[in-house]
Structure formats: C-alpha cells, structure tokens
C-alpha positions in Angstrom: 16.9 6.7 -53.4 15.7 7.3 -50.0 16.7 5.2 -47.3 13.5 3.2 -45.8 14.4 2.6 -41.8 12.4 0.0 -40.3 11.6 -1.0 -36.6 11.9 -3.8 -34.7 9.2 -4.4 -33.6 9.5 -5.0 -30.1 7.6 -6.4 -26.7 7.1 -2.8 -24.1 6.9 -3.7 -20.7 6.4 -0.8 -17.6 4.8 -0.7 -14.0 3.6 -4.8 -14.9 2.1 -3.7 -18.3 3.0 -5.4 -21.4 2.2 -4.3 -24.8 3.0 -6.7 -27.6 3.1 -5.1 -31.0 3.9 -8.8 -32.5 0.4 -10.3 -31.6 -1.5 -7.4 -30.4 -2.1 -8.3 -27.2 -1.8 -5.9 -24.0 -1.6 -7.7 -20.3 -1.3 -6.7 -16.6 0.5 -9.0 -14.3 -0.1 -11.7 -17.3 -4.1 -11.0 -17.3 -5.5 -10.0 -20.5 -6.6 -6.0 -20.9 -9.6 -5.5 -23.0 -8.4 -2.6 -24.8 -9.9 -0.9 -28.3 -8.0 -1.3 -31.8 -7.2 2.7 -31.8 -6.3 3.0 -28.2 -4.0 0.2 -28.6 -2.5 1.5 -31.4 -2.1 5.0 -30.5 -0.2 3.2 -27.0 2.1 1.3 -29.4 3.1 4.4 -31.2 3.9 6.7 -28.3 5.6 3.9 -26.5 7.5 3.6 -29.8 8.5 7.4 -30.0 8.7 7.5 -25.5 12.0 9.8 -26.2 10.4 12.7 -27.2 6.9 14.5 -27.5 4.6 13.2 -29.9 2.5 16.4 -31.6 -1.1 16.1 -32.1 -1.0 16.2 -36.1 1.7 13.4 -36.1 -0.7 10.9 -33.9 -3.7 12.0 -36.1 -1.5 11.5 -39.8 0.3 7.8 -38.4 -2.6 6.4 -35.5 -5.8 7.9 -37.6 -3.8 7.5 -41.2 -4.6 11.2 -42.2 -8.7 10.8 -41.7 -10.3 13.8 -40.3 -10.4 13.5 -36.8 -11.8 16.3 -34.3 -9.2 17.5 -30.9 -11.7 15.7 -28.8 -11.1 12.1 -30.2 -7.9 12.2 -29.4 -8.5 13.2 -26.6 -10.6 11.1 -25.5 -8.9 8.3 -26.4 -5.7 9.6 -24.4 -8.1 9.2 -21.4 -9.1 5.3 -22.7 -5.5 4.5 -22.8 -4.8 6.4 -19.4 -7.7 4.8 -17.5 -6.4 1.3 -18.9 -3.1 1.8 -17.5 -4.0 3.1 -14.6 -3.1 6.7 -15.3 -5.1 9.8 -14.8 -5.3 13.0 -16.1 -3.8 14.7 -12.7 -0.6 12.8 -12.0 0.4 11.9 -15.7 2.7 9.1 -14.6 3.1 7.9 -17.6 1.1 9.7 -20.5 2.2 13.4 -20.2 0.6 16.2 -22.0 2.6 18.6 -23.3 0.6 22.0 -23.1 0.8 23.4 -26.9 3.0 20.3 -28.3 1.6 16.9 -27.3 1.9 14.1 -25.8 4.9 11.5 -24.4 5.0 8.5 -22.9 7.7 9.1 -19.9 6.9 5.8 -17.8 10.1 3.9 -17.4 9.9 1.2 -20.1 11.6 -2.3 -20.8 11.9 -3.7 -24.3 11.6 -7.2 -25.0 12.5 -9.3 -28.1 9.4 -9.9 -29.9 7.7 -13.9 -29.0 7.0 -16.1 -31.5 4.7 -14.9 -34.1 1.0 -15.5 -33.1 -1.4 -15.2 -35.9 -4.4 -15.5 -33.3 -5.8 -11.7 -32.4 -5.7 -10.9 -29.3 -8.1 -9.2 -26.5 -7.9 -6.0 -28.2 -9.1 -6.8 -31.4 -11.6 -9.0 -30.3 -13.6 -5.5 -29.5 -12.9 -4.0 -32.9 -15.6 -3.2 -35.0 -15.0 -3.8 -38.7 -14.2 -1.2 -41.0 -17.1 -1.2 -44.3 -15.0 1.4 -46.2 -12.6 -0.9 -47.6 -10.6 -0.2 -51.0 -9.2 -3.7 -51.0 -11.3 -5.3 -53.3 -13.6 -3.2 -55.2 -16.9 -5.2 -56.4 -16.2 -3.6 -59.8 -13.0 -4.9 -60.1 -13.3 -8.2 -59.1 -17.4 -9.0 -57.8 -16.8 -12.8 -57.3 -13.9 -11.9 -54.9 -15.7 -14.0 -52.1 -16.0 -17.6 -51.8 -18.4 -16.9 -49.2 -22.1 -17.1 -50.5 -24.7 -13.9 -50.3 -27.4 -15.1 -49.0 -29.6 -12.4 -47.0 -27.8 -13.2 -43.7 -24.5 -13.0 -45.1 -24.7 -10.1 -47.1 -23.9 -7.3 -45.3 -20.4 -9.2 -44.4 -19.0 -10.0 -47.9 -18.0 -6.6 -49.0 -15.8 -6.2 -45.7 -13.4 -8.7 -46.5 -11.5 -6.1 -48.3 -10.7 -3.8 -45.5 -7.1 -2.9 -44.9 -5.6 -1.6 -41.3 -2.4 -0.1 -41.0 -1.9 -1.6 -37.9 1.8 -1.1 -36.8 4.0 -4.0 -37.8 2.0 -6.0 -40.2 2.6 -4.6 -43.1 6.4 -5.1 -42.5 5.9 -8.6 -41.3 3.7 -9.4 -44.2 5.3 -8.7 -46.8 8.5 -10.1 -45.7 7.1 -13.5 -45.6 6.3 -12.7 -49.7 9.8 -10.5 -50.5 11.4 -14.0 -48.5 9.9 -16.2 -51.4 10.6 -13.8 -53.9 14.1 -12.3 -53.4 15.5 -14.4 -55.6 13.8 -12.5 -58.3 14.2 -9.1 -57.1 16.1 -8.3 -60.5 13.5 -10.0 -63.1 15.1 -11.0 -66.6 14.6 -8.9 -69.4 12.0 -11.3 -70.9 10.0 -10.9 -68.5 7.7 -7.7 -69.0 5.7 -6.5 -65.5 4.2 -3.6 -64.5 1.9 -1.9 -62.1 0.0 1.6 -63.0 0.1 3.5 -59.6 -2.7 5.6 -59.0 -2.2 8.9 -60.7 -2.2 12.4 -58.4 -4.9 15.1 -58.6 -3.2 18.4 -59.7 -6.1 20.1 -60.5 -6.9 23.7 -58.3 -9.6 22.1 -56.5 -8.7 18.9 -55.9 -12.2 17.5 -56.7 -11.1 14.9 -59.6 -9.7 12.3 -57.9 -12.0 10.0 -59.7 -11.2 11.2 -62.6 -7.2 10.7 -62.3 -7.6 7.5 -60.9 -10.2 6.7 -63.6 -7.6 7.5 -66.2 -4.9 5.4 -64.4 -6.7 2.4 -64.4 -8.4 3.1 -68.1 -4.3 2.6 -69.0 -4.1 -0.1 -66.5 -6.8 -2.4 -68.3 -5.6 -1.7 -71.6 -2.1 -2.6 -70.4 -3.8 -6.1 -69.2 -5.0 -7.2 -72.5 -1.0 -7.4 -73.8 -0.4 -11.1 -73.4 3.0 -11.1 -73.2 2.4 -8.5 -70.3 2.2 -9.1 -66.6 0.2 -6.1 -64.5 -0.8 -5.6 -61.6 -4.4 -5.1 -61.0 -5.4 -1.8 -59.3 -6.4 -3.1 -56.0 -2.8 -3.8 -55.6 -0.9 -1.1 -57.2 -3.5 1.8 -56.0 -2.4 0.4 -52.0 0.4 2.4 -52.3 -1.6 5.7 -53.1 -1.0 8.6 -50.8 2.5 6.7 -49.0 5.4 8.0 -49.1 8.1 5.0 -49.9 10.5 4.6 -52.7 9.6 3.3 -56.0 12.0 0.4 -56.0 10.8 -0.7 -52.8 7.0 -0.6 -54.2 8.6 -2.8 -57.0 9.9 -5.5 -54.9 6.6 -5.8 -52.9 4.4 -5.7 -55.9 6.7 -8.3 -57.6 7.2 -5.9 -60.8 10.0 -4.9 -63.0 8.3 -1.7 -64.3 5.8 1.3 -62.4 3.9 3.6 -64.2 3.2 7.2 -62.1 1.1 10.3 -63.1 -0.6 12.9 -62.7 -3.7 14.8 -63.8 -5.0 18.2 -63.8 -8.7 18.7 -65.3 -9.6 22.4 -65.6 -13.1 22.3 -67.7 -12.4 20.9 -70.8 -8.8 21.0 -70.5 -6.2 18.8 -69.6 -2.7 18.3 -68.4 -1.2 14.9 -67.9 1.8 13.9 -66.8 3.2 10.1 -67.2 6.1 8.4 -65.9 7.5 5.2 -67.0 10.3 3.2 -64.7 12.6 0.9 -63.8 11.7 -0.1 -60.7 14.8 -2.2 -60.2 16.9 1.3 -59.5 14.3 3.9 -59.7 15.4 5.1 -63.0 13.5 6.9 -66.1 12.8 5.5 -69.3 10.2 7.6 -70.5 8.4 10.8 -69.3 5.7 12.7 -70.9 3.5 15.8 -71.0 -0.1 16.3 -72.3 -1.6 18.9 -73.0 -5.3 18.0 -74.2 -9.0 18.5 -74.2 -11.4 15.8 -73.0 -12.6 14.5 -77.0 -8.8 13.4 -77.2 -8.9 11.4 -73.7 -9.6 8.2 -75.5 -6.5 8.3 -77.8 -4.7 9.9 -75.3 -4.7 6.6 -73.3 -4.2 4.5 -76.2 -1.2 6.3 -77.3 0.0 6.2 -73.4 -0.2 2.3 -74.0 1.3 2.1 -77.3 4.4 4.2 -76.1 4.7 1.8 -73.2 4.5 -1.5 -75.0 7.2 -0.1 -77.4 9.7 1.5 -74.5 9.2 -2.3 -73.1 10.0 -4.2 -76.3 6.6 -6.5 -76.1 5.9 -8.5 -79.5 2.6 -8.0 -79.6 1.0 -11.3 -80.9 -1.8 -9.8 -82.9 0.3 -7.0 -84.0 -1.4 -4.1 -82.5 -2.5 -3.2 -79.1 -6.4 -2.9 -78.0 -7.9 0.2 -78.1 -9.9 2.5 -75.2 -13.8 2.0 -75.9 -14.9 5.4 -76.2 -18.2 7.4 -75.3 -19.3 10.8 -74.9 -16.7 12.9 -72.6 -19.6 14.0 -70.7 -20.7 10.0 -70.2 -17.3 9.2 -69.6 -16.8 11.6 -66.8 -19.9 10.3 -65.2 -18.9 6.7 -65.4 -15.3 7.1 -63.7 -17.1 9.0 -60.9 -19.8 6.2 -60.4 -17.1 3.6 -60.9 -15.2 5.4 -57.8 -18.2 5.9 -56.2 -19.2 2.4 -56.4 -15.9 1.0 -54.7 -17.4 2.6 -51.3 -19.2 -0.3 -50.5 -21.9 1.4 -48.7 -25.8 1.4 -49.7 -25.4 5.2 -50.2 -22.8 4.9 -52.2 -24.3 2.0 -54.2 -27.4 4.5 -54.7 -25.1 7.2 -55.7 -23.1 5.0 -58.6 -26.5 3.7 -59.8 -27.8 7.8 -60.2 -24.6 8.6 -62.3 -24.3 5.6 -64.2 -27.5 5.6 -65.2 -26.8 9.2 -65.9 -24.0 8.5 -68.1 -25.8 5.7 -70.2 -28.6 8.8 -70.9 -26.3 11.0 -72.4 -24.3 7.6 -74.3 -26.5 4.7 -74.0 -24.0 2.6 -76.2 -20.7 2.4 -73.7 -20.7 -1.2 -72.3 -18.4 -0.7 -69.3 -21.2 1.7 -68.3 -23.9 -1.3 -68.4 -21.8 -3.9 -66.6 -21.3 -1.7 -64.0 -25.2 -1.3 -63.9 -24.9 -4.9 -63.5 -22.7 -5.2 -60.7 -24.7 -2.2 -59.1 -27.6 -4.8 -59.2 -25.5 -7.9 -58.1 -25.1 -5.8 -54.8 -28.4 -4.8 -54.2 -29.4 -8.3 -54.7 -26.8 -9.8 -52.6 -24.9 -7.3 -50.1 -27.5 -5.1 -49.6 -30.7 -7.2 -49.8 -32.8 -4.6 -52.0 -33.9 -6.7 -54.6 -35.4 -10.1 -54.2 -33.5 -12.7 -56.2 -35.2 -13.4 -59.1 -35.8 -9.8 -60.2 -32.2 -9.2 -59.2 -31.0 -11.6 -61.0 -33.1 -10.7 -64.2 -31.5 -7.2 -64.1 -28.3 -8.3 -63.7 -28.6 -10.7 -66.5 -30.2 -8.5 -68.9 -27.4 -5.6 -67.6 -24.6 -8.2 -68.7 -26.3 -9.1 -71.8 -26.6 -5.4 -73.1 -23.0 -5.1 -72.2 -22.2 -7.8 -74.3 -24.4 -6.8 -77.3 -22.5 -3.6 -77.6 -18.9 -5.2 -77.4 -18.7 -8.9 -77.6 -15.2 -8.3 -76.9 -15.4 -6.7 -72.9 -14.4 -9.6 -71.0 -15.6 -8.0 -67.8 -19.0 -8.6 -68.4 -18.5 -12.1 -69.8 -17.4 -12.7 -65.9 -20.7 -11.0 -64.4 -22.7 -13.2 -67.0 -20.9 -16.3 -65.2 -21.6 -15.1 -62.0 -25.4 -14.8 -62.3 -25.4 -18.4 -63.9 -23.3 -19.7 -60.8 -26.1 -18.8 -58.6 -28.9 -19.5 -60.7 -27.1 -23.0 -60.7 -26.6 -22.9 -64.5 -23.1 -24.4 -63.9 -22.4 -25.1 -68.1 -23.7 -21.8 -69.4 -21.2 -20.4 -66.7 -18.5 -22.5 -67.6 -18.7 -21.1 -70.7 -19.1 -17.6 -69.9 -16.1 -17.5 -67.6 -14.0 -18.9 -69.8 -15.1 -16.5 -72.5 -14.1 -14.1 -70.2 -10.0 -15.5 -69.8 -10.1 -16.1 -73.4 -10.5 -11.9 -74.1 -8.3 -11.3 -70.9 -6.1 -13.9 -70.3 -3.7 -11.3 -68.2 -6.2 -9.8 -65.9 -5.7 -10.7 -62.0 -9.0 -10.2 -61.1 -11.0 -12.2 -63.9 -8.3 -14.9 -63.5 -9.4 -14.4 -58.9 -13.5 -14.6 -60.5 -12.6 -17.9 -62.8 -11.3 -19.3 -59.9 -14.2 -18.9 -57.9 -16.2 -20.1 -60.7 -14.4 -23.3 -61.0 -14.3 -23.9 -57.4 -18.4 -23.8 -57.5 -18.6 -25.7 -60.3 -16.5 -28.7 -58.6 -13.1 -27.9 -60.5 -10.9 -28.1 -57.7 -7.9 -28.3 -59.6 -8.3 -25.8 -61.9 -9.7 -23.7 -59.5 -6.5 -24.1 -57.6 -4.2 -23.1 -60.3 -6.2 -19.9 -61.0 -6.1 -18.8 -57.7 -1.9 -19.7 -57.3 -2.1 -17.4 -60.5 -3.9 -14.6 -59.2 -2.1 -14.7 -56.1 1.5 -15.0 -58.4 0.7 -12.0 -60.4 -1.0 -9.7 -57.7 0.7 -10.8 -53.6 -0.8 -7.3 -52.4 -4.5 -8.9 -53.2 -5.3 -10.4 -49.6 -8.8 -11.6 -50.5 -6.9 -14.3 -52.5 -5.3 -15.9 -50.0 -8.9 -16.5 -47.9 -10.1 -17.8 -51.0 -7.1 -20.0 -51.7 -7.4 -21.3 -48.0 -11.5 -22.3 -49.1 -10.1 -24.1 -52.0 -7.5 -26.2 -49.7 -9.8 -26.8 -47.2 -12.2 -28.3 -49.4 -9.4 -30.4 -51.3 -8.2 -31.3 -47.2 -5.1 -29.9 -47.5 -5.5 -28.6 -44.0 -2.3 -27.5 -43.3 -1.9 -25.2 -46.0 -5.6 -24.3 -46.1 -4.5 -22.7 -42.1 -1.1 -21.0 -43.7 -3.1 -19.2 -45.8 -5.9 -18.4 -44.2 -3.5 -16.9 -41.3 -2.1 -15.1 -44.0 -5.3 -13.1 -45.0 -6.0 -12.4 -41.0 -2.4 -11.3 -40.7 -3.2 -8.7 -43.1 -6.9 -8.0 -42.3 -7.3 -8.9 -38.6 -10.7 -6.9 -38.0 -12.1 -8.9 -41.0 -15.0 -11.0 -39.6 -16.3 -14.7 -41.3 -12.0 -14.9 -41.6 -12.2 -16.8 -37.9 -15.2 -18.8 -38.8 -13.4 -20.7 -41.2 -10.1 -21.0 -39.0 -11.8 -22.6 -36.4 -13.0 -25.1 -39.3 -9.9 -25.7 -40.3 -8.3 -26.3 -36.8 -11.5 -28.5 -36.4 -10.6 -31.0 -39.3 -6.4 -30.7 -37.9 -8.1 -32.1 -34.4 -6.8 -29.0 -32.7 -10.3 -28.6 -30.9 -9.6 -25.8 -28.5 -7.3 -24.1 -30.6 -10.7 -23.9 -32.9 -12.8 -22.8 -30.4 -10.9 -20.0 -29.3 -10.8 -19.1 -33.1 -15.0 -19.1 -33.0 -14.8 -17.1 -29.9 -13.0 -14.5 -31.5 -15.4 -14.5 -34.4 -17.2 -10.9 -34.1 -20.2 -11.9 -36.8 -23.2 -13.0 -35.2 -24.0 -15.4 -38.1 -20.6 -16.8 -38.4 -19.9 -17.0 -34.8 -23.1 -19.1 -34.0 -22.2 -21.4 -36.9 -18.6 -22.2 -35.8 -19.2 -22.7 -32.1 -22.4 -25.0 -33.0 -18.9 -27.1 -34.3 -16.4 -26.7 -32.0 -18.7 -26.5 -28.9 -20.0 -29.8 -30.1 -15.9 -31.5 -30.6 -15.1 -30.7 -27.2 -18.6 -32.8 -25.9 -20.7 -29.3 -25.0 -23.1 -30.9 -26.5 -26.0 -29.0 -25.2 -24.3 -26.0 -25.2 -24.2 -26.7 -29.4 -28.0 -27.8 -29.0 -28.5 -24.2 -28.3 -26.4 -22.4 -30.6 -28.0 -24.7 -33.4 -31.1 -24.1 -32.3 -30.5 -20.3 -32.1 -29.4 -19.9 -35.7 -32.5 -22.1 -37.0 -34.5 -19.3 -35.2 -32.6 -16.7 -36.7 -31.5 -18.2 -40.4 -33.7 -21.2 -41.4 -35.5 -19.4 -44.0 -32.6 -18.3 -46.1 -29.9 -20.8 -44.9 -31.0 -24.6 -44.6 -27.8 -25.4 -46.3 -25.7 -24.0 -43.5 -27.9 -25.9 -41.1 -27.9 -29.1 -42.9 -23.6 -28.8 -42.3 -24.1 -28.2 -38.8 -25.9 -31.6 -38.1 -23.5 -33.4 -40.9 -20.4 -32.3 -38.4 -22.2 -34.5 -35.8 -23.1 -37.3 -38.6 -26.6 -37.1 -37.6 -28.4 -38.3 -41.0 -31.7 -37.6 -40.3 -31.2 -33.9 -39.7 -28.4 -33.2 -42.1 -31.0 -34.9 -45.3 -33.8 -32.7 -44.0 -32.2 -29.5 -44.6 -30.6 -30.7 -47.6 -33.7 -31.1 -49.4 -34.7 -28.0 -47.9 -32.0 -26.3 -49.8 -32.2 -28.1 -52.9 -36.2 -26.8 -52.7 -35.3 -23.6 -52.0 -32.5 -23.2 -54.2 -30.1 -21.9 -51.3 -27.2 -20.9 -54.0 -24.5 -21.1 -50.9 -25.6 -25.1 -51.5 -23.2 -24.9 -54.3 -20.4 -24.7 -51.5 -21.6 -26.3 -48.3 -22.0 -29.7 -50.0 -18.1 -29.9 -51.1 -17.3 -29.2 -46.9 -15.8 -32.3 -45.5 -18.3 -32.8 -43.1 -20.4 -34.4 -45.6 -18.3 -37.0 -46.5 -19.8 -39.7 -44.1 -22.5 -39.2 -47.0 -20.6 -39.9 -50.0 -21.6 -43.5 -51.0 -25.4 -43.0 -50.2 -28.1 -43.1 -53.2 -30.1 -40.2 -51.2 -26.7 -38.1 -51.4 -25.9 -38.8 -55.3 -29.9 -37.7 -55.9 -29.0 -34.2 -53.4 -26.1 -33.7 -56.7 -27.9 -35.2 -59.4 -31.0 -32.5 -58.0 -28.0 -29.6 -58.5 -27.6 -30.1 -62.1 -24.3 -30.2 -61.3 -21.5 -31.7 -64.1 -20.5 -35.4 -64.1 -17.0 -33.8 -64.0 -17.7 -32.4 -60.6 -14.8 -33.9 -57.9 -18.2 -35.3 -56.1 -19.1 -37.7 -58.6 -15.8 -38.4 -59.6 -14.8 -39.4 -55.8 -18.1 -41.5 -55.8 -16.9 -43.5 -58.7 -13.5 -43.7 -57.5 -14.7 -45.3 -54.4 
C-alpha cells in the first residue's frame, strides 16, 4: 500500500506578506491583496516546495492539474505573482528563475499555524471567474441536480454548480470533516454490500475511446444499481478519482465503500480487450480479476456477465432471483450513444449541439434504444432551460414527447420516468409528477442520483420531509456529490433550520468556492440568523450579476440602506421583470411591503414563472400566510392540499 503523506497546511508569512492557504486569503501589512485564483495558487505551491526548484512540468501537472497550458502562461503568471509581491523580473528577491529548471521561492519565509477555519472566500477568489467545464454533476446523470429554477436569467448559471477546483487544501480538509463522521465504519460488516465502479482506463493505441471505457464502466455501474440489496456509488462520485494517483483503500474510505471495481479497455475496430478488477477496499486486496477478449456484438452480455460475476463474488441474495440485464442496440448505435452521453456532460452549447448530432445519429441507425431518447430528452431540457434555445412550450413538448418514447420502448428505464417528472414539475403538474418520480424509485430504488432528482421533486411539490430524507440519502450513499449538500442547505432553509441550512451550505462552497448563486443563498441564510453584515459581505462576494443584485436588494435593505436597495431592486426589474416577477415579488415580501409583493405574485401566477414553485415556500413570505389573497396565490398553483403551505395554514 503506498503511503499517502499529507501537509499541514500552514499560514506563509515574508517581507509583511501573508498567504493563508486555510481561507485563501493573501494580505500586506494586514491589507487585503487582490490576487487571481491561479496566481494564488501557483504562490501557495512554490512557497510550499521554497527548499528546492520547482520545474516547469511539475507547476503545470499540480497548479494547471495536467491541462495544456503554453510556456507563456506560466510565465506570465510568474510576473502576476511577482508584481503582487513586489518582485520583479531583475532582482528576483524572492521568485527566482532557474535558467533550464524552474522556478523557487528563496524569500525568507515564517510559517504559521493555520487560523480558525473560515468558510468565507477571500479577496482572491472574489476575482475568479467560474469554471463551465464541470464533471461534477453531469445533466444526464442527475438533470434535477439544482434547486435553483431555469428561468432565462438563470440559466446559464445552473450547469456550473458542478465545477470542482483542486485548490490546495480543500480536498484534505473536506473530506476529513466526512472520514470524522464516518471512521467508525471504516471496516463495514459483511452484510453490508457497497461498491463504486471507478472509471475504467483507455488502453487502446490511440487513446481516442475514452468515452467508450468510461461508457462501459458506467453501463456496469447502472446495472450494479438496480441490485437492491446493493449500495453504489454513482459515477459523479466514483469517476472524481479518475486520472489521481492515491491508493485504493484510501478511495474506499472517502467514498464510504467496502468494494471498488477498476478496468480497463482497449477497442481496436471491432475488437476488444477488457480487463476488470474486483476489490477489497478495506486492505487493497483481490477477489476477482478478469480478462476479455471480445468483439463489439458481445458487449451487451459482456457487461451483464461482469455484473453477474460480481453479485456472486459479493454473496448478494438477489430478491427477484436474477440480476437486470444491459438494454441492447446496434454496436454501431451504441458506440454513438456513449460518445454523445460523454459529450453531453460538457456542459457547453457546443457540446450540447454535438451530443444532439450523435444521438440523433445513433437513434437512425437503432431507433428502438430508450437510453438514446431520454438523452434526447435531457438534450432538450437544456436547450430549453441552460441554454435558452427553445422557447418553453415547444421545449417542453419535446421533452415530453422524448420521455414518452423512452418509456414506450422500456417501461422499465427508470431514468426517463425521472425526466417525465421533471417536465411536469415545471409545467406545474405537481400529481402526474408525483407519480412519475416515484415510478422512477420504484425501478431504481438504489440509484443516488434519481433518489438527488426525487428529492428535488418533493421539495417542489411541498414535501419537505420527504424531501429531506431523500436528500440525507443521497448524501449517505454518495459524500463526494457536493451539489447535494447546496440542495440539502435549500431544503433547511425553507423548513428554518438555519443553522444547519449554513453548515451545509458552507460545506458545498468549501468544496466549490468559485461556484456562483452558492453566496446568494448564504447571505439569505445569515439574513434569517440576524447576522446582517456577515450576509452582506456574503452578497458582496456573489460574482453573478443576477444573484448578486437579488441578495444585496436584502441585506442592503437589513442594514437600513434603504435607498441603496431602492436601486438594486429597481435595477433588476429593468433587467429581469419579464421572466422573473417571482424573484421580485420576494424582494418586496423581505421588506413586508404587501402591495408590491401581491403585484408580482399574480404576475407570476399569470405568467407561469415555474421558479414560483420555490420562491413562495422562502420565509419571507410568511407575514402572508393567514391572508385569503395568499391561500388564492396556492390554490392558483394547483398545488396539493398536502403541501406544508396549506398544512401550516390549517395548523395556525
């Protein structure tokens, strides 16, 4: 087993500087420095490694994480940190190049024990620009990751909740506050069964089919999640560790498994050579280990056998008596659905249009493979929504009619049971998706990211409880999934559990600190705990236009900047009234103001503002609750009598 060493991370102070790798925060003479993500970073690792010269390739593989980067970035940002230091190129004081080997930092440097953890970002980040390219949370994998609505202004900000930064120190101090809570089970009992699939390697000579070997890998992943009496990981979480070098049993302790399942796959043609690994991750041993030498018609069984040899190594009773079986297509359709689906988990508009060319490419050659149609499905959700391509109604009929082919060819793939609920969320047909979602459990009770969607479902649908159980779930069976815990922090600040509602949401900016709307909702939270400057600061540090108008029209207005909170409301309504009044109508229901807060209300509930279905459950609308005009806003939602609203109304 190889021995993992890890740093303390530690407070560097030289020549007045101080550079805190706990909060991220840089200082001269106790004044904050402004200084960019990268530079910072790339200052923290060379102050890290000041006893000896830092190469080029080194910075590039632990600053840049192995992206291509050209000489003159690095460069250039050696002069950023310099000039911010008050270094120069001439004297090197305290960055020195090394001609031919790189760079070190030789100032004469003081280490401090690290403060008390600060969740707050500091300067630095505040400048960061956020990252789009984000494998966190794939819209195929879970598309109701966000409780944050996609309306038109919002859209472009959903899909970057997912981002992950390998800023130095987090991941450490992250996953020690889950390991803390968890230790006790770091040796699971035998009956329970867990596992992750990590994402297999690409052997093959080109290394062009990455999206083929991690296609495969999460084709075995899935099946694995239909075992009930099976716990797995979903592949957000266990495909985080791709491409990292650190030892399987640690990866088991993070991930919270007993089991890990590694690969590899070479594709030559039609030909194919897998390798699969099953093992303890408690000491890193072998139980099984397998070669395959195939062709691309036996992929489907291939899997299924994979599966089958698993569940038997593991000793799962299966309660049915046999495991569930690969949907199959043509290999040539298959291929081109594992590359859209990759494709698709870019994020980006081109990337979108690319998945939508191949899939639809795929369903020519096979039009009868219903994964390929729910991905259609979610292809459309996100021109609809993130990317504001579609207008809503014909989104929303392509989706539906996407989902509903899906269906028709396998009433049994859950997946598309959840995009089904989805669309009937924000079409405000809160029974049918009901219904739908828990259609979708009831085929997959095991899956991490369906159980993540049918929490955001309930929570809509006014199910706080439930929804808060689901999400505990999702969160119990897949820690590495930080979307969850912003999502968990929604669900606790509606319920006004503030307290925890701020642990969590600290949490997910911990983990993601360049992730924008994240502050927004801090600064709400701190707003309900009374802690108005403490929120305000949080709304400064908001980076999102959108978001960062809508929480300072709050806080400015707590802390009696009144007009100052005139203008940032006004601003938005300039900006947002024609696809937000529900956001509006909470701004003036923070300041109790009747008039205004009904106006926009009904402005909503005419134009069907689908992010209605969460502003109305904030507690700034409580001053409302025992109105007629308010119980006619909810009665205008087709909302169910078992929503928490009504029930609070009766209670009262």
């Amino acid at each position: 087993m190889r021995v993992i060493t890890v740093k303390t991370i530690m407070i560097y102070r030289f020549n007045g500087f101080e550079f805190d790798a706990v909060n991220f925060q840089a200082s001269k003479d106790n004044k904050a420095l402004s200084i960019e993500p990268l530079v910072f970073d790339l200052a923290i690792y060379l102050l890290e490694n000041k006893d000896r010269v830092v190469t080029r390739d080194e910075i590039f593989e632990r600053v840049w994480k192995g992206r291509s980067v050209q000489d003159s970035t690095l460069s250039n940002h050696i002069k950023i940190l310099r000039s911010a230091i008050d270094d120069d190129g001439k004297s090197q004081l305290l960055v020195k190049t090394v001609r031919g080997r790189g760079y070190q930092f030789v100032a004469n440097v003081t280490l401090v024990p690290p403060k008390r953890q600060v969740i707050e970002p500091s300067q630095h980040l505040v400048n960061s620009k956020p990252d789009y390219l984000s494998n966190d949370q794939p819209d195929s994998e879970n598309p109701l990751s966000s409780l944050v609505r996609s309306t038109p202004s919002r859209n472009s900000y959903l899909v970057i909740f997912t981002l992950i930064i390998g800023l130095v120190g987090l991941s450490y101090i992250f996953r020690q506050s889950i390991n803390n809570q968890s230790d006790s089970a770091a040796v699971f009992p035998e009956q329970e069964k867990s596992i992750a699939v990590l994402a297999f390697r690409d052997m093959s000579a080109n290394q062009n089919q990455n999206y083929f070997a991690e296609g495969i890998s999460e084709e075995i992943l899935n099946l694995l999640a239909k075992i009930k009496n099976l716990k797995v990981i979903s592949r957000t979480s266990s495909f985080s560790y791709k491409g990292k070098e650190k030892d399987i049993t640690i990866i088991g302790k993070e991930l919270n498994v007993r089991y890990l399942i590694e690969g590899s796959v070479r594709k030559e043609g039609d030909s194919l050579r897998i390798t699969v690994q099953l093992i303890d991750a408690n000491d890193g041993s072998h139980i099984w280990s397998e070669v395959y030498n195939k062709t691309m018609p036996d992929i489907f069984a291939l899997q299924d056998e994979i599966a089958e040899v698993v569940s038997k190594k593991l000793k799962i009773t299966l309660s049915r008596g046999e495991l569930p079986k690969t949907a199959q297509t043509a290999p040539a359709a298959y291929v081109l659905y594992l590359e859209a689906n990759s494709v698709f988990s870019q994020h980006t508009s081109e990337a979108t249009a690319s998945a939508k060319t191949l899939v639809n490419q795929s369903i020519v050659i096979d039009d009868s493979y219903a994964p390929a149609w729910n991905l259609l499905s979610n292809i459309y959700y996100r021109e609809t929504t993130n990317l504001s391509l579609l207008d809503s109604q014909k989104g929303y009929q392509k989706q539906r009619e996407t989902a509903e082919k899906s269906i028709a060819l396998d009433p049994t793939f859950a997946p598309a049971y959840a995009s089904l609920a989805r669309i009937d969320i924000h079409q405000w047909k809160h029974r049918s998706a009901i219904r739908n979602i828990n259609k979708s459990l009831a085929l997959d009770a095991g899956n991490p990211n369906l159980i993540a969607s049918a929490s955001d479902i309930k929570f809509w649908a006014g199910y706080l409880k439930e929804s808060t159980l689901l999400i505990n779930e999702a969160i119990h069976i897949d820690p590495v999934t930080y979307i969850n815990y912003f999502n968990s922090a929604i669900g606790l600040f509606v319920s006004k559990q503030y307290t925890k509602a701020l642990e969590e949401i600290d949490k997910y900016i911990l983990r993601q600190p360049t992730s924008e709307v994240a502050r927004a909702y801090r600064a709400f939270i701190l707003l309900e705990l009374n802690e108005y400057e403490d929120a305000n600061q949080a709304s400064q540090f908001e980076k999102n236009g959108y978001w960062k108008l809508y929480s300072q029209s709050k806080t400015l207005y707590a802390l009696g900047k009144q007009l100052e909170s005139d203008l940032a409301i006004k601003d938005f309504i300039r900006k947002y009234a024609d696809s937000d009044p529900s956001t509006i109508a909470d701004m003036y229901a923070f300041r109790k103001d009747k008039k205004n807060t009904y106006k926009w209300l009904d402005k909503a509930v005419e134009s069907r503002d689908d992010y209605l279905i969460e502003t109305i459950q904030y507690p700034s609308f409580e001053f409302l609750h025992q109105e007629q005009r308010w119980r006619g806003i909810l009665n205008s939602m087709n909302l169910f009598d078992e929503h928490w609203l009504y029930k609070e109304i009766e209670s009262e």
